[in-house]
Each structure stands twice: as structure tokens, then as C-alpha cells.
C-alpha positions in Angstrom: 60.3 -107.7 -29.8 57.3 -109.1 -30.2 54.9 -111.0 -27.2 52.9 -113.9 -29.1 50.1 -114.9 -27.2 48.0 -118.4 -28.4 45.0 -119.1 -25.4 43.6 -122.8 -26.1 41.1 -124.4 -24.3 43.4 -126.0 -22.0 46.6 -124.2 -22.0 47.8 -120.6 -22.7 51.2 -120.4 -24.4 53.1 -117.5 -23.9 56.3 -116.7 -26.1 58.6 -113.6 -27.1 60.2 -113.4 -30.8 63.1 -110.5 -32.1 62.4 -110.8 -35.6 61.5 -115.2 -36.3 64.0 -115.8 -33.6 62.2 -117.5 -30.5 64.0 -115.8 -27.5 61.5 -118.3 -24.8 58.3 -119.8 -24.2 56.2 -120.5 -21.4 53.0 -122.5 -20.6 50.1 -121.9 -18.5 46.8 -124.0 -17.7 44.0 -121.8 -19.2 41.4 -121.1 -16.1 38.9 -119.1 -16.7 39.3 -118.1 -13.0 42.6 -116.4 -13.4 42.8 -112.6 -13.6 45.3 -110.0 -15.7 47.7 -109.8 -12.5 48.4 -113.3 -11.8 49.2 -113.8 -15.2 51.2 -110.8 -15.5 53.3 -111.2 -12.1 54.1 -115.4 -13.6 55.0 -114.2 -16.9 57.2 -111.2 -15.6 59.3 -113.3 -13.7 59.7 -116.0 -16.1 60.5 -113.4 -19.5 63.2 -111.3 -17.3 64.3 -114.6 -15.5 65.5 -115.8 -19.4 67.5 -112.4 -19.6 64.7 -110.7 -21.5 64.1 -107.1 -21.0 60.5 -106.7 -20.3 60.8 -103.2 -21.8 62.4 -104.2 -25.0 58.7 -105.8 -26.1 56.9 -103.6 -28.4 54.2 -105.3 -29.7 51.7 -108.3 -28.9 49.3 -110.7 -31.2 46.9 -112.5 -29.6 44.9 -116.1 -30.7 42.3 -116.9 -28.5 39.7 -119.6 -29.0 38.4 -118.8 -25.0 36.4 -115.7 -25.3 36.0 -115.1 -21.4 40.2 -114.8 -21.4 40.3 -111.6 -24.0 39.8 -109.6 -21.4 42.5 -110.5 -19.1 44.8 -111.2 -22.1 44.2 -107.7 -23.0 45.6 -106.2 -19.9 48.2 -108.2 -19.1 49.4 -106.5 -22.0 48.2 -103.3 -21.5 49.2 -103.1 -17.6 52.8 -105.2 -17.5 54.4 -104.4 -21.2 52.9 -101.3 -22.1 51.5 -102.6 -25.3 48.2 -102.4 -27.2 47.8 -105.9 -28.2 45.9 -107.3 -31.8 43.9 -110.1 -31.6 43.4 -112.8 -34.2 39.6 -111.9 -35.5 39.4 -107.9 -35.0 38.3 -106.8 -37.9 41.5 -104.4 -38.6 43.8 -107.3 -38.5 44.8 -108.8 -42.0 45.2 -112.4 -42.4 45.6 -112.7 -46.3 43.2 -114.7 -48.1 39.4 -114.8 -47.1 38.4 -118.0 -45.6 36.4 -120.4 -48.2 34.0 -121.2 -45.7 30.2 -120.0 -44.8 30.5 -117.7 -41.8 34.4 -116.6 -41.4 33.8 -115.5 -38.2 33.0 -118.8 -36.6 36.2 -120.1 -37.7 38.9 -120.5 -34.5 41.7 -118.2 -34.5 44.4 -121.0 -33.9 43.1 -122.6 -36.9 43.2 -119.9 -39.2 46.4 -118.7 -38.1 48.0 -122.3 -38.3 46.8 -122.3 -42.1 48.4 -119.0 -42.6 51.8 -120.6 -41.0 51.8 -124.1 -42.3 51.5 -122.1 -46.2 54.3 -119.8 -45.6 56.4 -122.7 -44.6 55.4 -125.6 -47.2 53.1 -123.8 -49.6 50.0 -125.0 -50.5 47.3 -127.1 -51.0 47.6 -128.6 -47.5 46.1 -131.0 -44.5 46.8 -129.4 -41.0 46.5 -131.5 -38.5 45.9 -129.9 -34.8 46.1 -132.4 -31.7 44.5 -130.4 -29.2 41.5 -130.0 -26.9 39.7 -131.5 -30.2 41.6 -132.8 -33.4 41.2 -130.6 -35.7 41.9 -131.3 -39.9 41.8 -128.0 -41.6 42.8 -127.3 -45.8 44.6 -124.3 -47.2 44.5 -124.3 -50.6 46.9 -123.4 -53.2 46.6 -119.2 -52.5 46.8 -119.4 -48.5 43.2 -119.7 -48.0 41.4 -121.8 -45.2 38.8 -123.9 -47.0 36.8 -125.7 -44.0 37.9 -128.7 -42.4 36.7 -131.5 -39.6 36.5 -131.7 -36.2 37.1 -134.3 -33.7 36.9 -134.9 -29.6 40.7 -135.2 -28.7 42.6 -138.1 -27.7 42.8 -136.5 -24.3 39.2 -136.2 -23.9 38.1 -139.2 -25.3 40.3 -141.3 -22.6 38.6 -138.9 -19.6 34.7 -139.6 -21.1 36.0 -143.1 -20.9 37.0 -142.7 -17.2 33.7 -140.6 -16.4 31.1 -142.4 -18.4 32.0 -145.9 -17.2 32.1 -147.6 -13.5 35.3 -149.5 -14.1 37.8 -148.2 -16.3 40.5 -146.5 -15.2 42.0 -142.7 -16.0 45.1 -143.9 -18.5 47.3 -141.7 -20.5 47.4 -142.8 -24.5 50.4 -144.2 -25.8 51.8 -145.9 -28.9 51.2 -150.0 -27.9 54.2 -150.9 -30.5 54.2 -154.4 -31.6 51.6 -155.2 -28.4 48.6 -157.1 -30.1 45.2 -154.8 -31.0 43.2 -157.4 -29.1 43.8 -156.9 -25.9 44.3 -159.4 -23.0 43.4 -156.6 -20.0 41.6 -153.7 -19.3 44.4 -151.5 -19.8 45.4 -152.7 -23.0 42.2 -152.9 -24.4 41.2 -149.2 -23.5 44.9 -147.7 -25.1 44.6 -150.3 -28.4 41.4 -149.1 -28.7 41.8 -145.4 -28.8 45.1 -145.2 -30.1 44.7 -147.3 -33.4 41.2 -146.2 -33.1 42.7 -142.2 -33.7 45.4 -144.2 -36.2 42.0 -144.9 -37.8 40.6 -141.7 -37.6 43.7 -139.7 -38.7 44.1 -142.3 -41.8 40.6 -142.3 -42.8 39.6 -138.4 -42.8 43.0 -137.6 -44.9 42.4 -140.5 -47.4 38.7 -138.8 -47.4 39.8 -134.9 -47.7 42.5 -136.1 -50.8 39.7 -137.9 -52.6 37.6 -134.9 -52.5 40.5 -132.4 -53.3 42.4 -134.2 -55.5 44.9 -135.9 -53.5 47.9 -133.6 -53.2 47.4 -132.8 -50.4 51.1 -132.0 -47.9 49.9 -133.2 -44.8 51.4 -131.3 -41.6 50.7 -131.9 -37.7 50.9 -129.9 -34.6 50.0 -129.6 -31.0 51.1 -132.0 -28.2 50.8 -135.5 -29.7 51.6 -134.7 -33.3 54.9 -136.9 -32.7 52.8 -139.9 -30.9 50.9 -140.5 -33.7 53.2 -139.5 -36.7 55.3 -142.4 -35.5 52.8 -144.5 -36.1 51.1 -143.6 -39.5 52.8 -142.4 -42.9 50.4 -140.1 -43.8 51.6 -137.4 -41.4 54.4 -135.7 -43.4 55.9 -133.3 -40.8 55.6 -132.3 -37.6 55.7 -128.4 -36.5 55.2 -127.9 -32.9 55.6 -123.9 -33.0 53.4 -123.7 -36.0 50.6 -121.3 -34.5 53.1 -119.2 -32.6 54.8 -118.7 -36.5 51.3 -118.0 -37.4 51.4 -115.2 -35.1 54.6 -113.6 -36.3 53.8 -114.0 -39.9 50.4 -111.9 -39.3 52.2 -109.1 -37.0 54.6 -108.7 -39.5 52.0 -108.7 -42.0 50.0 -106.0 -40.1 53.1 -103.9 -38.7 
């Protein structure tokens, strides 16, 4: 069995695979604060509490875009599963194509390893979409290979600067305002019209950008938290894949097994 590991910058998600089967699948706020053991005594109880032998897991992968959790990611494996874990970015680890881009090395591990899923799974060329931390919009091209993409502050985060930067507007959560008129009457329906079709926008525009300069072909796949909010909203998203980067994991241990 395998331990896939993907560390974002605002959750760590934890999940155990037999072969592409998903056996379970936990969540965890990443905190730079919080050492090897209280991850390790969380995600012991949780694995054996779903009937999984903690014994029966051979082998970890590990994407991190959080540098100062490597070390604590690295022995929870080490010190409760007895494994030696790869991580997305050591040199020894293959991950198929070369990225098309100027310095490989800069590029984040989810994003290359979401391109190596989302072409296994729909072939290529391709638009993945990431709504994370940031919104990410990364191409793989025709062979596998990560050609660049663009990033943006995400939904999430734009809503808090909203709430920090300003005296009077309130902490809201986004959501899809339906038929509700883009010109809002109130506060709170100005602030979520505003963001929401303002991302609508956003998501719309970049695509229609990236397939002008490609050559318009482009599949267009989403992932992370709010993939389905805004897909229900906009026909340029094609599918939705929430456990895309976890497959991206399996796809590059069984690549390197």
C-alpha cells in the first residue's frame, strides 16, 4: 500500500491507495507549527480507525509546496510507517517529460504532478485549473509535458484582503449568486457579485487567452475545493477531478517503483 502525501499552503491531505484503489483520506490544516508526532499520532488513529493496517503501507510520495513541512513530513514517515518516503522534486524521482519552462525547479510540485495526472487521464494538450491557496492555470501539452502557466490570488484570499484592507466590509464566504442581479443592492451582494463573476471573468478570460496562443484545443480540467462552484457557472470548465494530484501521486510511484 502506498501513503500519498500532497502538503498545500493551507491544508495537508493525507490518503492510502492498494494499487489505484483509494482505501481513505484525511485532511489537516497545514501549520508550520506542527511537529512529526502530532501528525503521526492524528493520522495513526484515523488510517487503523478505517480498518487499515498501518503495517501493510510500504511506500510513501510526497508533494509539498511548504518547504519548512519536509522535514516533519519526512519523519512521520520514517518514525510511524517505517518507510523512506520520495518527494516530488528530488532529483532521483522521474516525472516523465521535462518541463517546457525556464527554471524547472521553481515549478510547484502539486502543479507538476497534477499535469502528469490530468494527461494520463484525458490525454493531452490541456488547461488545468487548480482552485487553491492561489488559482493556478497550468498547460501540458500533447507528450505529458508542463509548458508554463498563470497564477492568480485565490478566491479565498481575495475575500480575506477584502475584509483586512477595508474598515467596513465584512468576512463572507463566496458563493454562486444564481439569477441575483450583478449590481448589487447591499454590501453583501455587492462584495460576492463582485468576486464571484469577477473569478467567472478571470477563469473565462485567461482560457479564451491560453487557446488563442495554443491553438485552441485545449481540454480544460479543474481541481481543488471550488472546482464545482465555479464549473456550475461557466462552460469552459470541461471536468471536474477532485483527487487529481493524489492520482498524480500514484501515477509517479508506480512510475518510479
Amino acid at each position: 500500500m502506498l501513503l500519498a502525501i500532497d502538503c498545500g499552503n493551507t491544508n495537508v491531505v493525507f490518503a492510502v491507495y492498494d494499487g489505484d484503489t483509494l482505501l481513505g483520506q484525511w485532511r489537516a490544516a497545514t501549520k508550520t507549527d506542527r511537529t512529526s508526532d502530532e501528525y503521526g499520532i492524528w493520522l495513526t488513529q484515523l488510517v487503523e480507525r478505517d480498518g487499515i493496517k498501518i503495517t501493510a503501507i510500504k511506500h510513501a510520495i510526497v508533494a509539498s509546496v511548504v518547504p519548512s513541512k519536509n522535514f516533519d513530513l519526512k519523519r512521520l514517515c520514517q518514525k510511524y510507517f517505517g518507510v523512506e518516503p520520495k518527494f516530488i522534486g528530488d532529483a532521483n524521482v522521474d516525472l516523465g517529460p521535462a518541463p517546457k519552462v525556464d527554471n524547472p525547479k521553481e515549478v510547484g510540485a502539486d502543479r507538476v504532478i497534477n499535469a502528469v495526472a490530468a494527461h494520463a487521464t484525458y490525454g493531452g494538450p490541456l488547461i488545468v485549473i487548480d482552485f487553491g491557496t492561489a488559482t493556478t492555470f497550468d498547460v501540458v501539452d500533447m507528450s505529458g509535458a508542463y509548458c508554463g502557466g498563470c497564477i492568480s490570488p485565490g478566491i479565498n484570499l481575495s475575500m480575506e484582503a477584502l475584509h483586512m484592507a477595508t474598515a467596513l466590509l465584512p468576512r463572507l464566504q463566496v458563493r454562486n449568486p444564481g439569477q441575483a442581479p450583478v449590481v448589487g443592492t447591499n454590501t453583501v451582494a455587492q462584495m460576492n457579485a463582485g468576486v464571484f463573476w469577477g473569478y467567472i471573468g478571470l477563469i473565462e478570460g485567461l482560457v479564451a487567452r491560453i487557446q488563442a496562443e495554443r491553438g485552441g484545443n485545449h481540454k480544460v480540467v479543474a481541481t481543488g475545493g471550488l472546482a464545482p462552484l465555479f464549473a456550475e457557472a461557466t462552460k469552459v470548465i470541461e471536468h471536474i477531478d477532485a483527487d487529481l494530484t493524489l492520482r498524480g501521486l500514484v501515477a509517479v510511484h508506480k512510475r518510479n517503483s
